[in-house]
N, CA, C and O of each residue as an XYZ file, in Angstrom:
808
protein
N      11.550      5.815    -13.385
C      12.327      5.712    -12.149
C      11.668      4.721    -11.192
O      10.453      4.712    -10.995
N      12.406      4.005    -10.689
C      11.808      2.607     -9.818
C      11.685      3.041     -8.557
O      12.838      3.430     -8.370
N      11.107      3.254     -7.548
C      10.277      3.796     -6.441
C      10.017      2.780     -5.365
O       8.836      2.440     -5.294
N      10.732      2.289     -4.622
C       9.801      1.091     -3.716
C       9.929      1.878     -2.258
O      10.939      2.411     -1.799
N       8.851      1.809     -1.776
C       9.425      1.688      0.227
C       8.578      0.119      0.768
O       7.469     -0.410      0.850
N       9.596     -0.033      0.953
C       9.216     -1.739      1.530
C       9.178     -1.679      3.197
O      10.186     -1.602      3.900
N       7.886     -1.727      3.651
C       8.149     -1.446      5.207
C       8.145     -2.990      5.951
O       7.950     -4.087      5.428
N       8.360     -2.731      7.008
C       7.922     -4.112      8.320
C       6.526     -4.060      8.270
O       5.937     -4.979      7.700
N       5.842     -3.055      8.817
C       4.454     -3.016      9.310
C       3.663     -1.740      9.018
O       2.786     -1.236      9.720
N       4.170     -1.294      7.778
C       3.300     -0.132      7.516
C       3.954      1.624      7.412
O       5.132      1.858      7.141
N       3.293      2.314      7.588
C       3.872      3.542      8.442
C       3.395      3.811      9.676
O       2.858      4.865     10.017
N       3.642      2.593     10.532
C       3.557      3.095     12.147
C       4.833      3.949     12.473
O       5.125      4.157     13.651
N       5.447      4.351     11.649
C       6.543      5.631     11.861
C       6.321      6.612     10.944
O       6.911      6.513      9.868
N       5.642      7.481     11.124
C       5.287      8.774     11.033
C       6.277      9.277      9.860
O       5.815      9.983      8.964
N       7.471      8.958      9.867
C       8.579      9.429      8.618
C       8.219      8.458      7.394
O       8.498      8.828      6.253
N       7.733      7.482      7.571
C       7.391      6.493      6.327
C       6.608      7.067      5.192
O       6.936      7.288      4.026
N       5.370      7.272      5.902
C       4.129      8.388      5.576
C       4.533      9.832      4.784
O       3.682     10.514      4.211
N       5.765     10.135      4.837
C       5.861     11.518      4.720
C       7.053     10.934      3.925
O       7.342     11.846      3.150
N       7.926      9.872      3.692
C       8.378     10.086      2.657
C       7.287      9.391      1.636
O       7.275      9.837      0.488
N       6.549      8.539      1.904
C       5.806      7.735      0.651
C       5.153      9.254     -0.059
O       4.844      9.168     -1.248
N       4.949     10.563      0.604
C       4.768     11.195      0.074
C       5.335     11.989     -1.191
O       5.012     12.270     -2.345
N       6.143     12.139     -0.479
C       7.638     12.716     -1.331
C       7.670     11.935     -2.453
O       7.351     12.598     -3.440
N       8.031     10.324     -2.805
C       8.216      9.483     -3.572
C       7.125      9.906     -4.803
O       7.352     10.287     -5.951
N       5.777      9.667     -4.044
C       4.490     10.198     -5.385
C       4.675     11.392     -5.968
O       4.656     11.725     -7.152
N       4.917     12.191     -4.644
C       5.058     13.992     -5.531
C       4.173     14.540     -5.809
O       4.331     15.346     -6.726
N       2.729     14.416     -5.176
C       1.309     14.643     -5.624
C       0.638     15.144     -4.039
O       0.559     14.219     -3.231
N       0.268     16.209     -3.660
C      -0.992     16.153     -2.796
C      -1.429     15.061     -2.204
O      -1.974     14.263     -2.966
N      -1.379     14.817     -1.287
C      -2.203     13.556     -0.538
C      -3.500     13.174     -0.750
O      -4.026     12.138     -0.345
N      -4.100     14.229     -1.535
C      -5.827     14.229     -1.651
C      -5.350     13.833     -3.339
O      -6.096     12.951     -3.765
N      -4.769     14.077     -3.914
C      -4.681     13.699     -5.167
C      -4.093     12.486     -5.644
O      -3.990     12.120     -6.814
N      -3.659     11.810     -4.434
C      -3.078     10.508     -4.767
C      -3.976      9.304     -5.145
O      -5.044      9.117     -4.562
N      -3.669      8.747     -5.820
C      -4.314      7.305     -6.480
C      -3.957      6.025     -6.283
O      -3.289      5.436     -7.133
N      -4.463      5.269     -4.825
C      -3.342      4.429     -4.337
C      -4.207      2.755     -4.766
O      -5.434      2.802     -4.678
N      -3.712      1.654     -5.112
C      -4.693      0.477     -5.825
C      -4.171     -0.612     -4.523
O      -3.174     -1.328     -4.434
N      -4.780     -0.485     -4.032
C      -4.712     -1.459     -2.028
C      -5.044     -2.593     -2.685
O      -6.046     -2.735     -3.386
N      -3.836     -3.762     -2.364
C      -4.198     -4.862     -2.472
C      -4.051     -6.251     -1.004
O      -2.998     -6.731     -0.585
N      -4.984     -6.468     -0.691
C      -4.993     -7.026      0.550
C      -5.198     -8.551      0.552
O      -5.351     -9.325      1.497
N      -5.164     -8.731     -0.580
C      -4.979    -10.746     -0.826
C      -4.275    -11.365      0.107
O      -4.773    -12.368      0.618
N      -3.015    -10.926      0.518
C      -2.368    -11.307      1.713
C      -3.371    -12.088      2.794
O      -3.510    -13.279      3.071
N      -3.935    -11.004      3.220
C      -4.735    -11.173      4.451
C      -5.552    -12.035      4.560
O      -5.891    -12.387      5.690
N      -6.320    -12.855      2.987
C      -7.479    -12.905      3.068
C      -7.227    -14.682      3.639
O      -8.146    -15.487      3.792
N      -5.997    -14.916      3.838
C      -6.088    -16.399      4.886
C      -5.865    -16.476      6.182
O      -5.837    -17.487      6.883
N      -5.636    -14.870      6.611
C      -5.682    -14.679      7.945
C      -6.659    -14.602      9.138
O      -7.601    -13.810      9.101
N      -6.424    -15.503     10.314
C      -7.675    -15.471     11.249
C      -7.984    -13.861     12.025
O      -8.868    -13.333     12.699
N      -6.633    -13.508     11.436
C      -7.416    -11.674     12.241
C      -7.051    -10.486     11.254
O      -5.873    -10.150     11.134
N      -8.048     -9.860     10.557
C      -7.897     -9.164      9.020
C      -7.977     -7.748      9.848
O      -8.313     -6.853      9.072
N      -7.738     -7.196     11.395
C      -7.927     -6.277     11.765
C      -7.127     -5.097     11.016
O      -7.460     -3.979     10.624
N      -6.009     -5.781     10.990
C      -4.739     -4.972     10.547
C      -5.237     -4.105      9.442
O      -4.958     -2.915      9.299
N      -6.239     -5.051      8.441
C      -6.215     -3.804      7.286
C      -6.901     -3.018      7.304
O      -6.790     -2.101      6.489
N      -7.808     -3.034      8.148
C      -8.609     -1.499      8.961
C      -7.610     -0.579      9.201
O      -7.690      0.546      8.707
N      -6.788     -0.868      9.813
C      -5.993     -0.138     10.602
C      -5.247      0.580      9.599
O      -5.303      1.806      9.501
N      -4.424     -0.290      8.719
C      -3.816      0.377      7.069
C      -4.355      1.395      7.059
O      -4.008      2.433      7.622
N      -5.786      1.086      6.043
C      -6.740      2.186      5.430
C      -7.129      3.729      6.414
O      -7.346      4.898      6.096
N      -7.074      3.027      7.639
C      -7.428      4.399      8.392
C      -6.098      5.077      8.495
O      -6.028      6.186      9.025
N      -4.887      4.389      7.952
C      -3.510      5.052      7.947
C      -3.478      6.029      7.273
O      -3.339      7.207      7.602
N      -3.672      5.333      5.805
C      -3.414      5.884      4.616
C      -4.312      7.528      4.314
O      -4.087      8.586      3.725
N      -5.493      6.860      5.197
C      -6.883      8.601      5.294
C      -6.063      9.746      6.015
O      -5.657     10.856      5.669
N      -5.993      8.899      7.304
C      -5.149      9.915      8.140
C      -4.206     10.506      7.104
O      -4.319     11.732      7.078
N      -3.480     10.122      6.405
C      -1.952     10.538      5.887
C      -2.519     11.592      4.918
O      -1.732     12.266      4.253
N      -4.286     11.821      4.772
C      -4.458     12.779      3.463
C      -5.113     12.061      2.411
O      -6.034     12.632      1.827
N      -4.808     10.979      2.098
C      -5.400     10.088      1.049
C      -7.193      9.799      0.970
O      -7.906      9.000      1.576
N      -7.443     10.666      0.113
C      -8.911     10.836      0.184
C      -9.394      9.065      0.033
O      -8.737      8.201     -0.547
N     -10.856      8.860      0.812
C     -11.184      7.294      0.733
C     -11.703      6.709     -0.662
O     -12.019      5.535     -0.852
N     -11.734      7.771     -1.630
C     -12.556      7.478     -2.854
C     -11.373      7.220     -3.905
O     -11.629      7.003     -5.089
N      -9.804      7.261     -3.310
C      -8.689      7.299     -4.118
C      -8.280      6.052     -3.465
O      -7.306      5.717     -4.139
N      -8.435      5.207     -2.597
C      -8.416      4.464     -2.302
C      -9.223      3.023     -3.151
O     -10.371      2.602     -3.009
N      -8.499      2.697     -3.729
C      -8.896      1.509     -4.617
C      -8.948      0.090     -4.633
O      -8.470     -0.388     -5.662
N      -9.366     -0.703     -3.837
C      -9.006     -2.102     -3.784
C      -9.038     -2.931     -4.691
O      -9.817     -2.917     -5.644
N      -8.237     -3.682     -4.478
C      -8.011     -4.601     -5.825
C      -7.282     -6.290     -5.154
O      -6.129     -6.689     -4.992
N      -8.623     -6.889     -4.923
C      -8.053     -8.396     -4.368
C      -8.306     -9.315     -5.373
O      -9.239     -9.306     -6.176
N      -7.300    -10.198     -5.249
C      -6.914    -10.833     -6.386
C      -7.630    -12.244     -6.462
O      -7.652    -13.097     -7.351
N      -8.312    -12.166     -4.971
C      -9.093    -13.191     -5.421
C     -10.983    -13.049     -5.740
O     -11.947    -13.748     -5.426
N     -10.796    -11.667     -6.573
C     -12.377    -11.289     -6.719
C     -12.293    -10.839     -8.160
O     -12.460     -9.638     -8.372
N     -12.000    -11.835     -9.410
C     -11.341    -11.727    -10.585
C     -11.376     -9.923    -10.950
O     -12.357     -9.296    -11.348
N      -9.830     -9.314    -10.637
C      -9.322     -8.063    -10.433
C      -9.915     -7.734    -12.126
O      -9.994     -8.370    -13.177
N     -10.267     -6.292    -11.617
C     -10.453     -5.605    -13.266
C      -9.272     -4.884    -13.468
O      -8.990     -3.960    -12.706
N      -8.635     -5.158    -14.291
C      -7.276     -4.632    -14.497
C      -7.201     -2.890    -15.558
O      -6.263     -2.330    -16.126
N      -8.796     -2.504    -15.391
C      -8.823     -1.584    -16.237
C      -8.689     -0.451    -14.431
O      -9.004      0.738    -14.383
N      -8.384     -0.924    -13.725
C      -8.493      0.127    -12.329
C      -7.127      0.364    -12.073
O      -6.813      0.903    -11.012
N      -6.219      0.016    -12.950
C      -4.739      0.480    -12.788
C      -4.747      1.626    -13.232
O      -3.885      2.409    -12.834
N      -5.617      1.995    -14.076
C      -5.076      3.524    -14.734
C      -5.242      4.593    -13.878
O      -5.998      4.810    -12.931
N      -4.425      5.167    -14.386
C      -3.723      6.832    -13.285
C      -3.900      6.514    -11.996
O      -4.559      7.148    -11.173
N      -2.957      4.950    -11.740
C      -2.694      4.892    -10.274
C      -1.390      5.275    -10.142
O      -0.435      5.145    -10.907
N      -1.561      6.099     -8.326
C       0.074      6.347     -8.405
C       1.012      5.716     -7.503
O       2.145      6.108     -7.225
N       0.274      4.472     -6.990
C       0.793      3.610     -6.176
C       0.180      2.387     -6.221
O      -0.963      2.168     -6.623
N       1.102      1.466     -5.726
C       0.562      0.175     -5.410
C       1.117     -0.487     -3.992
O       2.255     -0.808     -3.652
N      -0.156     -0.558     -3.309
C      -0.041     -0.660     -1.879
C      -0.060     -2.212     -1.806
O      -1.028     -2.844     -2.228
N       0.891     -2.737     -1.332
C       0.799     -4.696     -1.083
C       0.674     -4.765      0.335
O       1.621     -4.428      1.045
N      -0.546     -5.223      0.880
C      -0.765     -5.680      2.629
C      -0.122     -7.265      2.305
O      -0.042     -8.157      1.460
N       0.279     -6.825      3.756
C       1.196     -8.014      4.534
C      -0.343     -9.146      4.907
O      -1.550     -8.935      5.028
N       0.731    -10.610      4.999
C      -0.360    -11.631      5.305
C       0.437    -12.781      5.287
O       1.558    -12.839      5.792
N      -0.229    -13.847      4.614
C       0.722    -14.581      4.126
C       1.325    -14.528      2.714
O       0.730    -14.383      1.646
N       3.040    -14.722      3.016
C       3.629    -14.283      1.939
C       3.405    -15.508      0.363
O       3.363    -15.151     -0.814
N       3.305    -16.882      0.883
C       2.957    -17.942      0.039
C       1.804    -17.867     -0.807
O       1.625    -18.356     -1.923
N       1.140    -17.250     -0.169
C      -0.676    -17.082     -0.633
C      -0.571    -15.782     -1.565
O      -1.319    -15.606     -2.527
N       0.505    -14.831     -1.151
C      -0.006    -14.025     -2.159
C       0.811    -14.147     -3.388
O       0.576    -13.496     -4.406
N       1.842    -15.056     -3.255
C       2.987    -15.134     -4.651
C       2.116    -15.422     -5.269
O       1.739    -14.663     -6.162
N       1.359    -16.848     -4.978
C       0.744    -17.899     -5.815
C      -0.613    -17.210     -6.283
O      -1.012    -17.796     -7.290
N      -1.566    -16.047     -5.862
C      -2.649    -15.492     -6.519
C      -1.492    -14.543     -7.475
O      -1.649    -14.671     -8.689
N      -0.725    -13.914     -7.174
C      -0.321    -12.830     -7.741
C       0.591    -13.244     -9.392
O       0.825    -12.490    -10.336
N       0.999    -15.008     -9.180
C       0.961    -15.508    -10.266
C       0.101    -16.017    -11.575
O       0.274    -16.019    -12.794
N      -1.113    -16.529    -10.483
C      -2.143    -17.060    -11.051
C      -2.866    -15.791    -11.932
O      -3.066    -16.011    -13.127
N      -3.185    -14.722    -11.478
C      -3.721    -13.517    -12.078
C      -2.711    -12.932    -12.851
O      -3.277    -12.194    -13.657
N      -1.103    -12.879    -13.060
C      -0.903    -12.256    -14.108
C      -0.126    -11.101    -13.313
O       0.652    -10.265    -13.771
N      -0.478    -11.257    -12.225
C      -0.386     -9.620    -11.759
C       0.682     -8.870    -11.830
O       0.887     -7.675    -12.046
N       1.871    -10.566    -11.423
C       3.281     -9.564    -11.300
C       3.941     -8.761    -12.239
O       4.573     -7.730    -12.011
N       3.647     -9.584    -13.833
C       3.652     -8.768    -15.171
C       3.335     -7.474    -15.080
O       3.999     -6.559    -15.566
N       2.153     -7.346    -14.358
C       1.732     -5.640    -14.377
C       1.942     -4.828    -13.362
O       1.786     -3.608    -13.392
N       2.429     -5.711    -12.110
C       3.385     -4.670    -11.609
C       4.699     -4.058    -11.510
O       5.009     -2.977    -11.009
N       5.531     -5.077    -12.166
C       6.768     -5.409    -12.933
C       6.433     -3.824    -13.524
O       6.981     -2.877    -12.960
N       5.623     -3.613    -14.540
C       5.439     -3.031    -15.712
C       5.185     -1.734    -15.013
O       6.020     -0.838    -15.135
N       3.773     -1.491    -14.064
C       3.811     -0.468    -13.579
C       5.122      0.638    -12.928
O       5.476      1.738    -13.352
N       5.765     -0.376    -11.442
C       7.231      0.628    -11.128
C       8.122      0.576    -12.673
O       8.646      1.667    -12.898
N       8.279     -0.049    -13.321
C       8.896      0.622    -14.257
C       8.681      2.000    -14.967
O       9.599      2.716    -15.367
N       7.383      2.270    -15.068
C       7.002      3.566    -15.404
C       6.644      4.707    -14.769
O       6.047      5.671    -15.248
N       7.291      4.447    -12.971
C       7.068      5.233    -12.030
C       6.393      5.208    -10.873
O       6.643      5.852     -9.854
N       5.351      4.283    -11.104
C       4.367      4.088    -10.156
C       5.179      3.155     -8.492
O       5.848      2.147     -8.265
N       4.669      4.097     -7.850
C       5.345      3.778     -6.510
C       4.794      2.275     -5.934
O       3.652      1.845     -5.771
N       5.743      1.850     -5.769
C       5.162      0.252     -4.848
C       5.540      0.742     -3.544
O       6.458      1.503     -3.239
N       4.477      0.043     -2.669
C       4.555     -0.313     -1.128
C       4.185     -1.481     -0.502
O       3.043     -1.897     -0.301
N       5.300     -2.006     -0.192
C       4.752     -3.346      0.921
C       4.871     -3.649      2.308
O       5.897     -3.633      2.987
N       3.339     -4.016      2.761
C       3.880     -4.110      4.112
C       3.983     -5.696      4.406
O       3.089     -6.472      4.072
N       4.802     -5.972      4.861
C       5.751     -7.454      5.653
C       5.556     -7.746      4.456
O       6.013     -7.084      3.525
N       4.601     -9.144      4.283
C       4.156    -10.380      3.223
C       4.507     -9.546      1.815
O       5.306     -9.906      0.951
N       3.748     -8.415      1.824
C       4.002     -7.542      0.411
C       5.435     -7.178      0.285
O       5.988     -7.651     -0.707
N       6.194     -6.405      1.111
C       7.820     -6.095      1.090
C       8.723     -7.301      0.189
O       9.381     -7.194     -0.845
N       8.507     -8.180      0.853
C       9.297     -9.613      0.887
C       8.850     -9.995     -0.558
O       9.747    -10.296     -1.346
N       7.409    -10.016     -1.035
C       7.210    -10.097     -2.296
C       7.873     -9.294     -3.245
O       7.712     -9.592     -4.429
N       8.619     -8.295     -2.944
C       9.116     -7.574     -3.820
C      10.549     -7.525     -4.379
O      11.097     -6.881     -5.274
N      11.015     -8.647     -3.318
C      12.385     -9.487     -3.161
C      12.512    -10.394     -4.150
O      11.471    -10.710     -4.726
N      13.642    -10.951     -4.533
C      14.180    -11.841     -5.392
C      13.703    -13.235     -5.115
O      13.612    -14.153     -5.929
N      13.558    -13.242     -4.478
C      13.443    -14.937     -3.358
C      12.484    -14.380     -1.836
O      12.423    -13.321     -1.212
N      11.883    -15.641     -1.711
C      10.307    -15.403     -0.402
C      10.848    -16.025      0.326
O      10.808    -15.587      1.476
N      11.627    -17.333      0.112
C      11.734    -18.123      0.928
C      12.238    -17.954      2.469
O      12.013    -18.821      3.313
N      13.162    -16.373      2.836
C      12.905    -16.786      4.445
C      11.329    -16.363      5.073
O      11.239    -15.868      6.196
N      10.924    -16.448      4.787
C       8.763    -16.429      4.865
C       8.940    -17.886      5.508
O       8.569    -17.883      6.682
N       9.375    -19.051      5.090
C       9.042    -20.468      5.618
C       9.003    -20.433      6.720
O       7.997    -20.956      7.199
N       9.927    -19.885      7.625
C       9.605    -20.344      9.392
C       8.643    -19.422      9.880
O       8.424    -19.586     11.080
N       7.893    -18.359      9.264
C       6.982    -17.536     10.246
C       5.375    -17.794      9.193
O       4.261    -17.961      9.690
N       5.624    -17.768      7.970
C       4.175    -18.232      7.412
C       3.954    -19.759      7.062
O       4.922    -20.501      6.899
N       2.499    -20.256      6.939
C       2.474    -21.522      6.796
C       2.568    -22.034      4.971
O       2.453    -21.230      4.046
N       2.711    -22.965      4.866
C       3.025    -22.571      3.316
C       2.063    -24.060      3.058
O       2.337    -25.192      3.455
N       1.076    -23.685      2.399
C      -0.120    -24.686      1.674
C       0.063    -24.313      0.538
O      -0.734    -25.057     -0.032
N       0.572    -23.638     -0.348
C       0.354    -22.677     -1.658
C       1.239    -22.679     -2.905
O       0.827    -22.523     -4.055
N       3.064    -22.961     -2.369
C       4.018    -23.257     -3.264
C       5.371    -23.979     -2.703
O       6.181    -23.616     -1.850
N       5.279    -25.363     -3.676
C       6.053    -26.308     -3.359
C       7.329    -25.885     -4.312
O       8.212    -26.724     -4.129
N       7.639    -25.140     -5.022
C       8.809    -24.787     -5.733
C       8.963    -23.468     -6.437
O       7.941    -22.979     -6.918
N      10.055    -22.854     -6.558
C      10.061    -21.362     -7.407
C       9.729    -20.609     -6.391
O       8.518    -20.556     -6.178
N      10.445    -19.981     -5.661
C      10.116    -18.847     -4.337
C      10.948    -18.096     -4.882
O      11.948    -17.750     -4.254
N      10.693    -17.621     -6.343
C      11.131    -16.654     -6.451
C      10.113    -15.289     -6.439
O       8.889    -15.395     -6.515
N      10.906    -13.849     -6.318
C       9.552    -13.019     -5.871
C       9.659    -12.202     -7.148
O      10.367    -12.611     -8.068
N       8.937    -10.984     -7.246
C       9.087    -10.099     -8.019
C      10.705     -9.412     -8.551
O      10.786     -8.535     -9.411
N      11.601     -9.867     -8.021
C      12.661     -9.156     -8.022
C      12.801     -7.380     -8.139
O      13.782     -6.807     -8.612
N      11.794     -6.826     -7.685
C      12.212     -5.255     -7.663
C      13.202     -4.930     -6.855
O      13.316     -3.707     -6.782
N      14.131     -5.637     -6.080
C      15.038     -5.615     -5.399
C      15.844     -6.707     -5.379
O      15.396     -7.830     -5.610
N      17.085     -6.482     -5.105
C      18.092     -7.856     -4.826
C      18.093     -8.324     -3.435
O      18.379     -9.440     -3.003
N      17.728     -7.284     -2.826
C      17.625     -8.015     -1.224
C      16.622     -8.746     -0.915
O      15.464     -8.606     -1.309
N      17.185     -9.813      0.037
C      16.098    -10.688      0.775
C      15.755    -10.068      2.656
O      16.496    -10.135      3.636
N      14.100     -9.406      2.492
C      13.796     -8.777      3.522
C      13.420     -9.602      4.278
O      12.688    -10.476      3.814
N      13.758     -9.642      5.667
C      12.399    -10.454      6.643
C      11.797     -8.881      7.761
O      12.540     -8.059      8.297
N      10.847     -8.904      7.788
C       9.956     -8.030      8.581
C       9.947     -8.400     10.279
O      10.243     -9.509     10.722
N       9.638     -7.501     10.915
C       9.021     -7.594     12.019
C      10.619     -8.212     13.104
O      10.417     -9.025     14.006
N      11.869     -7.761     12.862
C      12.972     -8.258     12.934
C      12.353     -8.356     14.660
O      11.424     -7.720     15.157
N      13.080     -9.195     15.177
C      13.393     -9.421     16.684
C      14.790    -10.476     17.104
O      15.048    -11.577     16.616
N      15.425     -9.845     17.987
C      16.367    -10.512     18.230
C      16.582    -12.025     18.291
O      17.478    -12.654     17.727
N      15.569    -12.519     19.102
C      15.386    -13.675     19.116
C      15.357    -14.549     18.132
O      15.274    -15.730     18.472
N      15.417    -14.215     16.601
C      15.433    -14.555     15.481
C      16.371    -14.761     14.814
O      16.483    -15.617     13.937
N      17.406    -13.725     15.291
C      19.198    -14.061     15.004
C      19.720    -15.433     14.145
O      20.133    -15.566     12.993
N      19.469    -16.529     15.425
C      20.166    -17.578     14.977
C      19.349    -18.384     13.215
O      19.816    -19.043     12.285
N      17.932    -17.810     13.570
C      17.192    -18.573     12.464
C      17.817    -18.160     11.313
O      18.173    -18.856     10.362
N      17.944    -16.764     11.499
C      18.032    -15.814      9.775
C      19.905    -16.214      9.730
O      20.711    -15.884      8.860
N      20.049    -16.689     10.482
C      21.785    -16.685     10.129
C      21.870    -18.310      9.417
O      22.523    -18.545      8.401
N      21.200    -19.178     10.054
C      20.827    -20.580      9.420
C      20.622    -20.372      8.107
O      21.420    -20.738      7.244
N      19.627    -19.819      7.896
C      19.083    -19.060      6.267
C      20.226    -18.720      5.612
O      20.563    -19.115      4.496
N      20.992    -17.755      6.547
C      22.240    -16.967      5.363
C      23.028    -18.068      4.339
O      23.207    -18.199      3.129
N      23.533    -19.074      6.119
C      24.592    -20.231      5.775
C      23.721    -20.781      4.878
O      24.235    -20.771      3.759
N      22.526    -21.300      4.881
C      22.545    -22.673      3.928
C      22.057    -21.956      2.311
O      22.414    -22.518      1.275
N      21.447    -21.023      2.287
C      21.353    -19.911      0.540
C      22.541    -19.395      0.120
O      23.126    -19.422     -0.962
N      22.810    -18.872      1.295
C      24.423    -17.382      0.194
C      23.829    -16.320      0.638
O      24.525    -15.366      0.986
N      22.156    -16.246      0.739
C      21.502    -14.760      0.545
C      22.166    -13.908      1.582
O      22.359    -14.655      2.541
N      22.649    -12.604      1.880
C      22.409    -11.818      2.744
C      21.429    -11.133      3.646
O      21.806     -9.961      3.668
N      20.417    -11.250      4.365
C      19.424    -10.779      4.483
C      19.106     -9.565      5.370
O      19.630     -9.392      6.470
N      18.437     -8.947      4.951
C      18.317     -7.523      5.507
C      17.124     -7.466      6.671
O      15.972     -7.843      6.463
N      17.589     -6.948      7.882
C      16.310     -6.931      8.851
C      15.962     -5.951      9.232
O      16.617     -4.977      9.601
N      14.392     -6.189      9.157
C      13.534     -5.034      9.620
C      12.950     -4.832     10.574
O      11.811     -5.157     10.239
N      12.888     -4.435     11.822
C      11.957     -3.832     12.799
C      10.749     -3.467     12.299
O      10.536     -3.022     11.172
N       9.918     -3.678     13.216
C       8.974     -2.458     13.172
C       8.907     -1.269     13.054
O       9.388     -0.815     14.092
N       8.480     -0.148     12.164
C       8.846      1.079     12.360
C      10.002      1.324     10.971
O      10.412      2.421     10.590
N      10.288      0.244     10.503
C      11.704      0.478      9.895
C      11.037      0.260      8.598
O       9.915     -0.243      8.545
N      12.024      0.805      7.023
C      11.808      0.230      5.799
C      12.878      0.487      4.924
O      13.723      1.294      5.311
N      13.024     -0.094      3.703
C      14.075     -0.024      3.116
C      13.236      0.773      1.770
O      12.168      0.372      1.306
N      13.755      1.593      1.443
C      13.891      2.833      0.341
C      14.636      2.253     -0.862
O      15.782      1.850     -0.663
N      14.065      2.159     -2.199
C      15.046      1.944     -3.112
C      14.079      2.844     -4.445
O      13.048      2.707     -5.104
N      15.194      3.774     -4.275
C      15.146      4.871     -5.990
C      16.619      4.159     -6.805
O      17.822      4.004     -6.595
N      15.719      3.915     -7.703
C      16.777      3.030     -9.134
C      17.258      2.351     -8.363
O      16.542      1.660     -7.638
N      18.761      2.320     -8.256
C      19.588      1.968     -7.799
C      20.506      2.404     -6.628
O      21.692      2.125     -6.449
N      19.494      3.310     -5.718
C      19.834      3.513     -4.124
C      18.545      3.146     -3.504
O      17.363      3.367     -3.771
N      19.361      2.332     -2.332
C      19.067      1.850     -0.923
C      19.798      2.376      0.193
O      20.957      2.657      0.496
N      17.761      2.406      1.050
C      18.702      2.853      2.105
C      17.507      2.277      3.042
O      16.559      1.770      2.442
N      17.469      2.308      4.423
C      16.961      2.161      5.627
C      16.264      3.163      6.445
O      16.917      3.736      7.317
N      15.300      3.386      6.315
C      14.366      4.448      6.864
C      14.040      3.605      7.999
O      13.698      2.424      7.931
N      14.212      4.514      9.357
C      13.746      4.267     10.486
C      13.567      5.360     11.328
O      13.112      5.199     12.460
């Protein structure tokens, strides 16, 4: 069963947290979550993923089940086993297609939600989990991939995070010149997809 919650910014909404629970189906102390924070690692302020990790404790998630796995510290891929999630931090979304190609990875996460294992992304990670990255161009800088923005496809929708009004006209530019439809997220907000239902948690 395919499992995603794709958030804006995490579970800074308290219902996120408590369904990512539900989704695993396991004790919070028994969960096995494989944190991957490559995103971040071209960012001038990596505060955010403090902030994650002290999320994820708070939420129950013992710190020793907490597993990191950055993709640019050649990943041991023997640390997937009896994980029951895969946590994607937000960052830049360009930077992490292009490690997450280079390592192989998407193959094995492809492979993993297929066999249950819950994905989570926050912003950069969400959007990775989309068909297409490309509305990422006007808010991340892109040094990393000049062609193929295509993403993981665990979803057909194209997410942008961190929605604000003021953004309207950009993401509607986007619509007109792709076809894509794109789905927006607030802060606080995420999109839920079991198999083949979606929905909008906020």
């Amino acid at each position: 069963m395919k499992k995603l919650l794709l958030t804006s910014n995490g579970f800074t909404n308290p219902l996120l947290g408590n369904k990512f629970l539900e989704l695993v189906g396991k004790p919070a102390n028994k969960i096995r979550i494989l944190y991957v924070p490559t995103a971040s690692n071209v960012e001038e302020d990596r505060s955010y993923t403090k902030e994650t990790k002290k999320g994820l404790i708070k939420l129950g998630i013992k710190e020793d089940n907490l597993v990191e796995f950055d993709l640019d510290k050649n990943p041991n891929y023997e640390l997937l086993s009896g994980i029951d999630s895969i946590f994607v931090e937000g960052g830049n979304t360009f930077y992490l297609l292009s490690k997450v190609r280079q390592t192989e990875f998407d193959r094995k996460i492809i492979d993993l939600v297929s066999k249950g294992v819950v994905y989570v992304g926050v912003s950069a990670g969400s959007i990775l989990a989309c068909k297409d990255i490309s509305i990422a161009d006007p808010f991340d800088k892109n040094d990393y991939i000049t062609e193929d923005f295509r993403g993981l496809g665990l979803t057909d929708k194209i997410l942008v995070p961190h929605f604000q009004n003021k953004e309207e006209r950009l993401i509607k530019d986007f619509e007109r010149k792709t076809g894509y439809k794109v789905t927006r997220l607030s802060d606080g907000q995420a999109l839920l997809v079991i198999n083949n239902l979606e929905e909008i948690i906020k």
